[in-house]
Structure formats: C-alpha cells, structure tokens
C-alpha positions in Angstrom: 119.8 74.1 81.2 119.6 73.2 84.9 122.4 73.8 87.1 122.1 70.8 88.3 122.3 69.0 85.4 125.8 70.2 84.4 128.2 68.7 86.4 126.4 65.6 85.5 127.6 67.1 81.2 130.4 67.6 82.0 131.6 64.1 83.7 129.4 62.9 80.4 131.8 64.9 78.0 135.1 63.6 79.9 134.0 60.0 80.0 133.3 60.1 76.4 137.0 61.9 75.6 138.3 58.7 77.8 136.4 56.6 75.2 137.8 58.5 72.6 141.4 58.8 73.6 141.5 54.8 74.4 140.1 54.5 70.8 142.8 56.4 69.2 145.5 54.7 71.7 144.3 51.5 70.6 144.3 52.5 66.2 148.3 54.1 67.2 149.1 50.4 69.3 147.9 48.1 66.7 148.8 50.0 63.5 152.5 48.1 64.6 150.9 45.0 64.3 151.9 41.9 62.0 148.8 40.0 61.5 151.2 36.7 60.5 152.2 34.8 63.2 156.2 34.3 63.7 157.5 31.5 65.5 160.7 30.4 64.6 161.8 34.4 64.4 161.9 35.3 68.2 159.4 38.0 67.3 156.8 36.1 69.2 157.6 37.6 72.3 156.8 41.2 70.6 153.5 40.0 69.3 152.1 38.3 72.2 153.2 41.3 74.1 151.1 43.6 72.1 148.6 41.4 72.0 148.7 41.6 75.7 148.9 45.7 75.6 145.8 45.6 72.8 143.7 43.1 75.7 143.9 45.7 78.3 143.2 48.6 76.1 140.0 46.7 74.7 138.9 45.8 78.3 139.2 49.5 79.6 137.6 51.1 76.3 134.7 48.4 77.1 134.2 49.0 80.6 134.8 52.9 80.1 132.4 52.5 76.7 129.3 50.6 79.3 130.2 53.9 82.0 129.4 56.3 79.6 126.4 54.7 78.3 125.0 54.1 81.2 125.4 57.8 82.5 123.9 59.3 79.7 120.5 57.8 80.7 121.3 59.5 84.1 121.5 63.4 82.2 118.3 62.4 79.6 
C-alpha cells in the first residue's frame, strides 16, 4: 500500500466508526420511543423532546454518512 495513501484509511476507517457509533446512538435513543401520540398526558413534552434529540442525530449521521462517501472516492 502507499504511504501516502494511509492516512487517507485511516481518516476513512474513523469517519465510518462516526457513522457507525451515530447509528447505534440513534437504535439506543429511539428504542424509548412511543410511537402513539399523547396529548392530554403531559408526556408531550418528552416526545417532542426526543423527537428533537432523534432530528439532530439523523442530520449528523447524514452529513457524516455524505463525508465518508465522498472520501472514499478520494482513497479508490
């Protein structure tokens, strides 16, 4: 292998354990989830608040998902 080429692997192989790690962040967050909706219960608050936590960990796993993509062409 080039020794050029392995820093580049090795950013690669941590940007795809980011991907993973949001992944399994994501599956532990939402495995609290209550897919009925409760209004009159106060437990509102909680759900739009996790629904809030599960937007930003879908954003980042996107974005970080695209990053890692996109470098791989950079390595091949």
């Amino acid at each position: 292998m080039n020794t050029i080429l392995f820093p580049l692997l090795v950013v690669l192989i941590a940007l795809a354990l980011g991907v993973l790690t949001l992944f399994l962040w994501r599956q532990a967050v939402a495995r609290n989830e209550d897919d009925s909706l409760h209004v009159m219960h106060g437990a509102l608050t909680q759900q739009t608040s996790l629904s809030q936590k599960l937007d930003v960990i879908d954003k980042w796993g996107k974005i970080l998902t695209v990053i890692t993509h996109c470098s791989r062409w950079n390595i091949y």
